[in-house]
C-alpha positions, 0 to 999 in steps of 0.5 A: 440388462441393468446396470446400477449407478447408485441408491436414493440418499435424500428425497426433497420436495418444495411444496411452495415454488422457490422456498426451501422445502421439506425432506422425506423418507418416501414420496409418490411420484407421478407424470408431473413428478413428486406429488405436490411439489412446486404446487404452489408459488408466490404469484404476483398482479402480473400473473409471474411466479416468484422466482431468484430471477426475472424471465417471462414467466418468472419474478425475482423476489429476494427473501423466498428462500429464507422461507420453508414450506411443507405439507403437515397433513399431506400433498392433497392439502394446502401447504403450510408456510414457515417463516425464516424462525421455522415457525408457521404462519397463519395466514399465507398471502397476508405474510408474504404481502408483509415480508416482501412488501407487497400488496399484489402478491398472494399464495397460487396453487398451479393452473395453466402454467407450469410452476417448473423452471424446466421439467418435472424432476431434478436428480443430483449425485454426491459424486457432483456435490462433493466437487461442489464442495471442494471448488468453494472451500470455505462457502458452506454447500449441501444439496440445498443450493442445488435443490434437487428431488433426489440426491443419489449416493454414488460409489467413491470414486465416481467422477464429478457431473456423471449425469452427464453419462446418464441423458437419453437414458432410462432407470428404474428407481426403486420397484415401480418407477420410471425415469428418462434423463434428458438434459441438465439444468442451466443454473442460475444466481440462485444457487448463491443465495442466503437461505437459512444456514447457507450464507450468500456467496457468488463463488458458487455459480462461479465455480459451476459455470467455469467447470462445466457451462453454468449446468448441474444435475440431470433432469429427467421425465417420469416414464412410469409412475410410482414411490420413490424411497430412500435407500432405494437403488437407481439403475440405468436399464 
């Protein structure tokens, strides 16, 4: 027995860790999860990767998500850095070096340690996102704030957070793929970080952490493989 909980709206990767990324009509998802995403980061002389925040593996470097990246020729190929202007930059590490004024960062494609925060992939509802919205009226939000891999459409009427409902279960998006919804993410300052049209704002981790213990999503594990596709339906098995 299935039960569908909504349908694929907006599919996003980001090909550089902790830029803002390129939206897609479909995507080919594997155990990792989205092909390419998180790929590549900003990797500093100590070996952390460019992050909103300082942890063991990561580096705070303000200004990344000012930043865009993609992938013009597809996953299997470097990705293509744009600066905040959406123009694209000739050479990758020597503009970072530039931007953020430093001589010891470079563009690092993933080896043996992951370029995830927690795990491989990010689902967030409109349900969720439209509380967002309305808990900081006049701060400008959309899904990129939270930036996740898919925004799921939900039937009006459906209540805030019911990612909640959905850990230690299993769905199937679309054909072939399939998901395990384990936990949520634990959010962080980056969510009230300026990136292009959404200016900096501290009342949206406020809001998050007062209405529900600073988490917001649902992570999942892929189960099976395959495409994932806007419109495509989500439904719990």
């Amino acid at each position: 027995m299935t039960y569908t909980v909504g349908t694929v709206e907006r599919i996003w990767r980001y090909p550089i860790k902790s830029t803002g990324g390129e939206r897609l009509v479909r995507a080919e998802v594997d155990a990792r999860g989205l092909v390419g995403d998180r790929l590549f980061a900003v990797r500093d002389g100590e070996g952390k990767f460019g992050s909103g925040k300082n942890t063991r593996r990561f580096r705070r470097m303000p200004g990344l998500l000012q930043l865009r990246s993609r992938y013009p020729d597809g996953p299997e190929q470097q990705p293509e850095l744009l600066d905040p202007h959406g123009a694209a930059v000739v050479d990758a590490t020597a503009y970072l070096r530039r931007y953020l004024g430093r001589d010891d960062v470079e563009l690092a494609r993933e080896q043996a340690v992951s370029h995830f925060d927690q795990l491989p992939l990010s689902v967030l509802t409109t349900a969720t996102l439209d509380w967002a919205r309305t808990a900081v009226p006049g701060v400008p939000v959309d899904e990129r704030r939270f930036r996740p891999n898919l925004l799921i459409r939900t039937p009006p009427g459906t209540r805030p957070f019911v990612e909640d409902d959905w850990f230690g279960c299993t769905a199937r998006i679309g054909s072939a793929l399939c998901v395990e919804f384990v936990r949520s993410s634990e959010r962080c300052v980056m969510v009230n970080e300026a990136q292009q049209d959404l200016p900096r704002s501290p009342l949206v981790l406020r809001a998050v952490a007062t209405a529900h213990d600073t988490r917001l999503d649902a992570l999942a594990t892929v189960v099976a493989p395959g495409p994932v596709r806007s419109g495509d339906a989500v439904a719990l098995l």
